[in-house]
N, CA and C of each residue as an Amber inpcrd file, in Angstrom:
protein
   243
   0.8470000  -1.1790000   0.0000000   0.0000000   0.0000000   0.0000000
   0.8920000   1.2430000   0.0000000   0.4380000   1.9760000  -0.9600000
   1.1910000   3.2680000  -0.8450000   0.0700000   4.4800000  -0.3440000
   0.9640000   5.3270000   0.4410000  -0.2210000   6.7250000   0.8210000
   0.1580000   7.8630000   0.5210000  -0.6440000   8.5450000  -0.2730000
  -0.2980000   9.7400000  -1.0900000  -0.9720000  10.5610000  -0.2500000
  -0.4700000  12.2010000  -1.1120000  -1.5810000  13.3620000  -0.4040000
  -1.9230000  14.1570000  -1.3120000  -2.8250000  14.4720000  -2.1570000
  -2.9990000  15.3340000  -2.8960000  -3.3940000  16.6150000  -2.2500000
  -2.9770000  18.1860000  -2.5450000  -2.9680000  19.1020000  -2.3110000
  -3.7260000  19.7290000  -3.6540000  -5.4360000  20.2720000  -3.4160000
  -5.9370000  20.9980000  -4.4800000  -6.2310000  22.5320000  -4.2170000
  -5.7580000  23.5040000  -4.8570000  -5.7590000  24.7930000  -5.2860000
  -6.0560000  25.2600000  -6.4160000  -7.1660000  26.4000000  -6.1130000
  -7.6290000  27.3410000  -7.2700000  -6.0760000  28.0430000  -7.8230000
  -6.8110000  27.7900000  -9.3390000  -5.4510000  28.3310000 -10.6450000
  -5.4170000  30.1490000  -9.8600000  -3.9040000  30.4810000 -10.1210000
  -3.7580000  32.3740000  -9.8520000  -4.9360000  32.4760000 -10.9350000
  -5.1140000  33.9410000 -10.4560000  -6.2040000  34.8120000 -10.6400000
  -7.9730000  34.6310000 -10.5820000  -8.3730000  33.6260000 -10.6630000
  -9.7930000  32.8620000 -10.0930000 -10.4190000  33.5710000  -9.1210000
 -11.2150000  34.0470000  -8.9440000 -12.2030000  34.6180000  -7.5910000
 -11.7960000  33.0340000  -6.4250000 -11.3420000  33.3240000  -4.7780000
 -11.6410000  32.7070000  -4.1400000 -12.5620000  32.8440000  -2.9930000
 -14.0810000  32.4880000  -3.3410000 -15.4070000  33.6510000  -2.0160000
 -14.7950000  33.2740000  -0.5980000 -14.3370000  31.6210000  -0.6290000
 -14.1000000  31.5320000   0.8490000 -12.8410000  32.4840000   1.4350000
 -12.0020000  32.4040000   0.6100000 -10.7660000  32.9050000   1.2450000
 -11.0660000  34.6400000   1.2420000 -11.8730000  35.2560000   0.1630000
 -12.3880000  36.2510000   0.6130000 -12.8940000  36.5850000   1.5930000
 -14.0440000  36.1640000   1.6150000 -14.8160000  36.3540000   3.0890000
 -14.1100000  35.8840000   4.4540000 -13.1650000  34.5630000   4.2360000
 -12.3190000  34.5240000   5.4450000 -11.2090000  35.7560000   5.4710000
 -10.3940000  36.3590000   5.0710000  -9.6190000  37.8540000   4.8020000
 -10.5910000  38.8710000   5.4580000 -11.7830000  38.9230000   5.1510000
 -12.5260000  40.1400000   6.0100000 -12.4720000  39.8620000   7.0600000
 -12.9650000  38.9900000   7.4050000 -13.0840000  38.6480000   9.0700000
 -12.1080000  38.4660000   9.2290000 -10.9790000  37.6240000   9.3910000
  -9.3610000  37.9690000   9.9060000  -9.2440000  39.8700000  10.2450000
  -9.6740000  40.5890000   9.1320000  -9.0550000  42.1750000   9.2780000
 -10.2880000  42.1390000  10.0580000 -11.6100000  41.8830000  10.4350000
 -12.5170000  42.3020000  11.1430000 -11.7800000  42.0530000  12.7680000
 -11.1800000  41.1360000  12.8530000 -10.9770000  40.4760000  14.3910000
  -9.3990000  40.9750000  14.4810000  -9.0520000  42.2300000  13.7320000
  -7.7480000  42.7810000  14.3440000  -6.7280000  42.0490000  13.7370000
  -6.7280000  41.6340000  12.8580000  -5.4430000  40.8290000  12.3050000
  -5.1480000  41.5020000  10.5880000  -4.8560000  42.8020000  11.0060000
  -4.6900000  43.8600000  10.0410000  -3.3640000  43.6690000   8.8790000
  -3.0320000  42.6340000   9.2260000  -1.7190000  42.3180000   8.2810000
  -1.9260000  41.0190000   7.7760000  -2.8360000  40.8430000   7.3240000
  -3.2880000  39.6130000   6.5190000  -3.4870000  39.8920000   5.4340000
  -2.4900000  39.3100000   4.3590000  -3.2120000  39.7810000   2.9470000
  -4.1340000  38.6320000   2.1050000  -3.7940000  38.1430000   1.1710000
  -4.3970000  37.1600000   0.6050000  -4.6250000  36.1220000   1.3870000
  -6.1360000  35.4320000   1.1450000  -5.9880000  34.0450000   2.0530000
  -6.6590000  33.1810000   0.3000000  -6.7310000  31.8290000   0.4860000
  -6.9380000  31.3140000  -0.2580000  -7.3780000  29.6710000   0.2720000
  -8.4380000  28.9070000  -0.3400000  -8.6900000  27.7390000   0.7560000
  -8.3050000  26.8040000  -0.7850000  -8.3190000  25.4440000  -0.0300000
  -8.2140000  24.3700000  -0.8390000  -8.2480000  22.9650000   0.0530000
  -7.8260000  22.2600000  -0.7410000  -8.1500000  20.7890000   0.1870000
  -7.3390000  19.5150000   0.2500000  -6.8800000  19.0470000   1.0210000
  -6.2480000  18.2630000   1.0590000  -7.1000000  16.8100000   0.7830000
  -6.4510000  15.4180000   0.2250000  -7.0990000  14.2980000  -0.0540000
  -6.0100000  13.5370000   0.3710000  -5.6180000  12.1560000   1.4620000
  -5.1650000  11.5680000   1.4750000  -5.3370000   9.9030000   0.9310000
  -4.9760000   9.2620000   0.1790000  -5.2370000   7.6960000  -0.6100000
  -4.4690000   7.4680000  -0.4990000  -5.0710000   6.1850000   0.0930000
  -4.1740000   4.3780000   0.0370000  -4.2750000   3.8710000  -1.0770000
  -3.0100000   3.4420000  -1.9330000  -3.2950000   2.8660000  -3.1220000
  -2.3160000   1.8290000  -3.0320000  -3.1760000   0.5670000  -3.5730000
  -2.5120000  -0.6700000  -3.4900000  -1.7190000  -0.6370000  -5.1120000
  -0.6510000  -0.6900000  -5.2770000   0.3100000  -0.5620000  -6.4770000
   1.3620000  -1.5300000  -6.2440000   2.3030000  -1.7820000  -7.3430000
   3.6830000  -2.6480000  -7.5200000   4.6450000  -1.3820000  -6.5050000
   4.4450000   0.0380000  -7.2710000   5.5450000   0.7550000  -6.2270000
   4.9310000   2.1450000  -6.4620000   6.3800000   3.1610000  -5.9500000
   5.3390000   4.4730000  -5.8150000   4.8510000   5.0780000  -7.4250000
   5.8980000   5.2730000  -8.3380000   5.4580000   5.6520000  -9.4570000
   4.0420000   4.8830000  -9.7370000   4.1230000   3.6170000 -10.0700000
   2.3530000   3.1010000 -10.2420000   1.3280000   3.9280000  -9.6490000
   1.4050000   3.8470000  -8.6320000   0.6570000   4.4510000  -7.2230000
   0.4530000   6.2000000  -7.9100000   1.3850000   6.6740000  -7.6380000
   1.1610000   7.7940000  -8.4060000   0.4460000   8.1170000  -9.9900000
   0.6390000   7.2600000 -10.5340000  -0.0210000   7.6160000 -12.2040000
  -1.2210000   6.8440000 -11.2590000  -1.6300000   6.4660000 -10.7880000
  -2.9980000   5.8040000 -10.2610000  -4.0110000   7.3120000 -10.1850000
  -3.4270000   7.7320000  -8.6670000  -3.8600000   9.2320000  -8.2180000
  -3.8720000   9.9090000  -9.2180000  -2.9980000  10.4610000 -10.0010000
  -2.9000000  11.9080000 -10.7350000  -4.3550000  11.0200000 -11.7730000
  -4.5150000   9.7640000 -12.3510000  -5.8910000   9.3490000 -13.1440000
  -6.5850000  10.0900000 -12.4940000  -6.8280000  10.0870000 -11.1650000
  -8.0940000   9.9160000 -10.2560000  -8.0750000  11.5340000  -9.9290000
  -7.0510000  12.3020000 -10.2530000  -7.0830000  14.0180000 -10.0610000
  -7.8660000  14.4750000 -11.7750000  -7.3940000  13.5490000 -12.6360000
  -7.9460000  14.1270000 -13.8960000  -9.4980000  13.7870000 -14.0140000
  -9.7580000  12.4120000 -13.6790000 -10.8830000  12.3980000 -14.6070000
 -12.3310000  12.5750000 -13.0760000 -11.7970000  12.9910000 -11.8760000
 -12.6730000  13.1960000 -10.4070000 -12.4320000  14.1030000  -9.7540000
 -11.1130000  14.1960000  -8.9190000 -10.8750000  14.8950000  -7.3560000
 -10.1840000  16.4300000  -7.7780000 -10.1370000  16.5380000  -8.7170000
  -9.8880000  18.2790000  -8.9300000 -10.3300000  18.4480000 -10.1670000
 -11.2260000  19.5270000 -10.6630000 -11.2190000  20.0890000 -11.7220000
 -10.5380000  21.2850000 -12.5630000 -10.2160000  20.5410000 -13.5790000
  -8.5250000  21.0420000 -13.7710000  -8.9330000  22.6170000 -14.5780000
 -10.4260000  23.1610000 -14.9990000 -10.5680000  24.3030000 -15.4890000
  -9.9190000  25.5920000 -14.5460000 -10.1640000  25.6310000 -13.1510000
 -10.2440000  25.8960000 -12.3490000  -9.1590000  25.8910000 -11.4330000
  -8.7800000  24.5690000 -10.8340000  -7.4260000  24.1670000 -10.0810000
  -6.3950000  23.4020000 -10.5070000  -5.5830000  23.7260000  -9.7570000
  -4.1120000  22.8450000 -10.0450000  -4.1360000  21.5960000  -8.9980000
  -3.4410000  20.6640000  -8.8920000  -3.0530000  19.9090000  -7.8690000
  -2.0010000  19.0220000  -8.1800000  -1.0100000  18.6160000  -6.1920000
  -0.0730000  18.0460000  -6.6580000  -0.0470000  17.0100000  -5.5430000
   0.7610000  16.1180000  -6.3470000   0.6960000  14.7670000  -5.6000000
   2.0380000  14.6310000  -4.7190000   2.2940000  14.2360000  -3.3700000
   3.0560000  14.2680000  -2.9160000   2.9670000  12.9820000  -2.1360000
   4.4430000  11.9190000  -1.6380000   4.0480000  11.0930000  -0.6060000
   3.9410000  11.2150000   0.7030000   3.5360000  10.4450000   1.5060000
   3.3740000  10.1730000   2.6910000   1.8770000  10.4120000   3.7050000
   1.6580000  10.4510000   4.9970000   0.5920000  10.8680000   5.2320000
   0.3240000  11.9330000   5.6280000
């Protein structure tokens, strides 16, 4: 078993509402030196593979054709948990 982590983020320049509206309230609650915030999501998978490369072209399938939409975001595959 291998365990990956995918990390998904909106592409630069994209409207982000959450990380917007979280930035106001940060400067609302006194935290006046906050500039950009931006949200995204982490995915951790167990993938049963021969080794890590397999394992990996497994995930990045499963980032293209499901777990990120690539109009929109980027994402990257990294190991461990």
């Amino acid at each position: 078993m291998h365990e990956l982590r995918v990390t998904i983020t909106r592409k630069q320049g994209l409207s982000d509402p959450e990380g917007t509206t979280a930035r106001r309230a940060l400067h609302d609650l006194g935290f006046t030196g906050v500039g950009e915030v931006s949200f995204g999501r982490v995915i951790a998978i167990e993938v049963d593979a021969t080794d890590e490369a397999a394992a990996r072209k497994q995930v990045d399938d499963m980032c293209r054709k499901l777990l990120a939409n690539p109009v929109i975001e980027h994402y990257h595959i990294e190991s461990g948990p």
